[in-house]
C-alpha positions in Angstrom: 204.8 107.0 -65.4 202.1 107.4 -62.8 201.9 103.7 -62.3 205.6 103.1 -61.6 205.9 106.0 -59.0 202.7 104.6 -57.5 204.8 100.9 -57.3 208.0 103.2 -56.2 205.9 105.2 -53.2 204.1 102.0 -51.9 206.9 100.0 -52.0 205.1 97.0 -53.1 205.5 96.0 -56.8 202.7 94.5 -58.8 201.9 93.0 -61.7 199.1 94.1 -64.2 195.3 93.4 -63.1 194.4 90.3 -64.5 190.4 90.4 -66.4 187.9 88.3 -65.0 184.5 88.3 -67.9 181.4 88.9 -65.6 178.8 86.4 -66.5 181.5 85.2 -69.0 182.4 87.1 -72.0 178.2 87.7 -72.9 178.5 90.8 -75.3 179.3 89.3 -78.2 177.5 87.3 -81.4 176.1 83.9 -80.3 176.6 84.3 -76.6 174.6 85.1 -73.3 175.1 85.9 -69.6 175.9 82.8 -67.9 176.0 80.6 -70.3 178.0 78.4 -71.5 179.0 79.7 -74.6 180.5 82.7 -72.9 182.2 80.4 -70.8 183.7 79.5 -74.2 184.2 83.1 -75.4 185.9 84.5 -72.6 188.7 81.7 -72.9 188.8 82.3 -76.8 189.7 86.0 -76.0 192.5 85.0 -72.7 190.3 86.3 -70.3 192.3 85.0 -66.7 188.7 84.3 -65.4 185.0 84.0 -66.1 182.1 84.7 -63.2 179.3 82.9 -63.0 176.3 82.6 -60.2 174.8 79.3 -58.5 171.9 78.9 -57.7 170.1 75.5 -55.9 167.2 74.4 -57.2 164.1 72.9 -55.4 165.2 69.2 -55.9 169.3 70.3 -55.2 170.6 70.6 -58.3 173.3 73.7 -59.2 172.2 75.5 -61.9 173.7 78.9 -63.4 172.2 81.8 -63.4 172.3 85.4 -62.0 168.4 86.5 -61.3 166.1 85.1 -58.6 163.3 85.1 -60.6 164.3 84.3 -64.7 161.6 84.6 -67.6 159.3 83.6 -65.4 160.9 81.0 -63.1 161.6 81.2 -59.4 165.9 79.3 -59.0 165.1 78.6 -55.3 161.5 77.1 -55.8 161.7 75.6 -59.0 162.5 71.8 -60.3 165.9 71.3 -62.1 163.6 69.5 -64.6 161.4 72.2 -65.0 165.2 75.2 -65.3 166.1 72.8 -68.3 163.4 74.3 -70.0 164.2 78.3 -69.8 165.9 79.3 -72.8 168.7 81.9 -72.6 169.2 85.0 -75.1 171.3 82.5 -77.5 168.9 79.5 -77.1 170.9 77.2 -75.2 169.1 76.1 -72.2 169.8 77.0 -68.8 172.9 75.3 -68.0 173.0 73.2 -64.5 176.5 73.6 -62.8 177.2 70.0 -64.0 177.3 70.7 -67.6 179.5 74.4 -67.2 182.3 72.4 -65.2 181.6 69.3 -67.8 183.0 71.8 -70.5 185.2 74.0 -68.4 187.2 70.7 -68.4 187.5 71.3 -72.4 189.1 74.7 -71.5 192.0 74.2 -68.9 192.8 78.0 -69.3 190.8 79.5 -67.3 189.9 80.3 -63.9 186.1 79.8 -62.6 185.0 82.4 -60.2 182.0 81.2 -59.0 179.6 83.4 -57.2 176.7 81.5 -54.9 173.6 84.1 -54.8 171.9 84.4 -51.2 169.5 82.0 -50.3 166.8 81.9 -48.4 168.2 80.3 -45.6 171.7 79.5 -44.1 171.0 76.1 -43.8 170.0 76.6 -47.6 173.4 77.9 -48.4 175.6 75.2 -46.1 173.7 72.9 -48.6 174.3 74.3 -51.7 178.5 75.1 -50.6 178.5 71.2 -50.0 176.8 69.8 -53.2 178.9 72.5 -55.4 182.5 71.6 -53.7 181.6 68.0 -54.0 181.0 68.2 -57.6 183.9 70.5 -58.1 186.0 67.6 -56.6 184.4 65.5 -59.1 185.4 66.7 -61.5 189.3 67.6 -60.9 188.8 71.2 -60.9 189.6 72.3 -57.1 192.7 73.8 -58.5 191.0 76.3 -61.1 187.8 77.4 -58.9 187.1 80.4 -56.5 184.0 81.2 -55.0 182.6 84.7 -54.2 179.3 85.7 -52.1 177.7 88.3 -50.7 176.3 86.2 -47.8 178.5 86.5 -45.1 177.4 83.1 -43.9 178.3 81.3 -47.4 181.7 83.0 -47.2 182.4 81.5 -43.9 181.0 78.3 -45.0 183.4 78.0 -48.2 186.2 79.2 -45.6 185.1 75.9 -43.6 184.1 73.4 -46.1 186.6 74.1 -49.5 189.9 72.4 -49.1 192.9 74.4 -47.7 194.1 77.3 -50.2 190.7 77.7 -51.9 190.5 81.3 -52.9 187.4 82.8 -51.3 186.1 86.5 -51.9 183.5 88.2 -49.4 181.3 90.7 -52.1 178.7 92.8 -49.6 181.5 95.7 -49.0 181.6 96.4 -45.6 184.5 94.6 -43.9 187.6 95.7 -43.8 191.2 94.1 -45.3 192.0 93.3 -42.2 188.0 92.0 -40.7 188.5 90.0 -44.2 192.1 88.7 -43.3 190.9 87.4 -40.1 188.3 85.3 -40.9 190.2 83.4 -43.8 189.2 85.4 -47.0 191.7 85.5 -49.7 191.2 88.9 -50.1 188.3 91.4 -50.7 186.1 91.7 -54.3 184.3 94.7 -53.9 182.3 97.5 -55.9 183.7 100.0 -57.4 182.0 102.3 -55.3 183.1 100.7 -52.1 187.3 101.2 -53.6 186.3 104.7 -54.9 185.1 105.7 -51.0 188.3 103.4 -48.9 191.1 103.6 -51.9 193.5 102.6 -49.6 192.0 99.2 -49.4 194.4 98.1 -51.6 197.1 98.7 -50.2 196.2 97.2 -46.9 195.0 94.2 -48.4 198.7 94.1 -50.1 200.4 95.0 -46.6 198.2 92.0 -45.1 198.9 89.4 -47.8 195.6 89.8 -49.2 194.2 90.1 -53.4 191.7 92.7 -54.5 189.5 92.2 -57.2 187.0 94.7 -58.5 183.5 94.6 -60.0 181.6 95.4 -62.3 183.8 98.2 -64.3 182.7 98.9 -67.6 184.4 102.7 -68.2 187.6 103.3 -69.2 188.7 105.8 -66.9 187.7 103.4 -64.1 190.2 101.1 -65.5 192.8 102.8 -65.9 192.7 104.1 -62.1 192.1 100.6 -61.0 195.7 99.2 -62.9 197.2 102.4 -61.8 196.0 101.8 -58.3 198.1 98.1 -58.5 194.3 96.0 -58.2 195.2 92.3 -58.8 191.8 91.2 -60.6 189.5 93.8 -62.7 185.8 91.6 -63.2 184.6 93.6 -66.0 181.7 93.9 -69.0 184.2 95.0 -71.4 187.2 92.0 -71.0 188.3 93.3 -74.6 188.8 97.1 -74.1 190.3 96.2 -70.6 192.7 93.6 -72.4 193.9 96.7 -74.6 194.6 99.3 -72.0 196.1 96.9 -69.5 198.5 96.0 -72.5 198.7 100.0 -73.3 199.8 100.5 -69.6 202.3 97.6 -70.2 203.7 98.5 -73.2 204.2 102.6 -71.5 206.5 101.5 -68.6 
């Protein structure tokens, strides 16, 4: 099979990617991106992980969602108060980090791959890295979180401020496995794009010690280069039809 002379050539034997829900598993009855009901859903399914974005409000409080600006409200410049308000797809409100890690706890399953979007400001994001690992602590979940960025500066400052062994992803692309290794990333989470155009990413970042996770693939074909390829995490759309052809690639060694 192509995937075991790819293990056989390398030299470096990996297990199958593992699926990581983007926005949590969303397309499906009753549930919405970054809510918490596909927080839920994914781990119903045995997703290994479920994304979700941070935001800080104008009075510091974590809330989760992806856009800046959502039906109408600005995440940056906006009371927590007035968030609670905002009605996702599946009419739950918009949920505050607080009450996603209050029921992650009812779900030890799963991972929590938590991305914080770009802020306006560094100090902005130093802010928001402290309040979210402090509440993370709270709550017992040090052990079950990872947190992703695109900010360069945010990546550093989870680097500095999570505790030792924190899993933390740089998103933006540009650095190399090794520019990633050196300043304390865990490994690289990248577009597809970005693997399509450097595919031998991967196996640096396995030569350096390092994980590579994926995002956002949605195609089938794409998948099934990515698990041939020996990725460690796929962030996906589709968790489902990704669960079936990692298991179809398992089940044809």
């Amino acid at each position: 099979m192509l995937t075991a002379a790819l293990i056989l050539s390398s030299g470096f034997a990996f297990a199958q990617p593992k699926v990581i829900a983007h926005r949590g598993f969303w397309k499906t009855g009753g549930s919405a991106q970054n809510s918490i009901a596909s927080l839920v859903k994914a781990d119903s399914i045995g997703c290994y992980g479920s994304e979700f974005d941070v935001w800080l409000s104008k009075d510091d409080v974590p809330v989760v969602n992806h856009d800046p600006i959502f039906k109408g409200r600005i995440m940056q410049k906006s009371t927590s108060k007035k968030l609670a308000k905002v009605k996702l797809d599946n009419g739950e409100p918009l949920p505050t980090l607080k009450a996603y890690l209050e029921k992650a706890l009812e779900h030890p399953n799963i991972e929590l791959i938590l991305e914080l979007k770009s802020h306006n400001t560094p100090e902005r994001e130093t802010q928001a890295a402290e309040i979210i690992i402090e509440m993370v602590k709270k709550y017992g979940l040090e052990n079950r979180i990872q947190y992703i960025a695109f900010s360069l500066h945010a990546t550093k400052e989870f680097i500095r401020l999570a505790p030792a062994g924190t899993p933390v992803y740089y998103l933006n692309g540009e650095l190399s496995p090794k520019q990633l290794k050196e300043i304390g990333c865990a490994g690289l989470d990248y577009n597809l794009g970005v693997i399509r155009k450097n595919p031998g990413w991967i196996k640096e970042a396995h030569d350096l010690g390092l994980k590579v996770n994926v995002w956002t693939v949605n195609k089938e074909k794409d998948m099934e280069w990515l698990i041939a390829q020996g990725a460690d995490f796929i962030t996906t759309n589709e968790p489902v039809m990704l669960q079936e052809l990692i298991k179809k690639s398992s089940n044809n060694k």
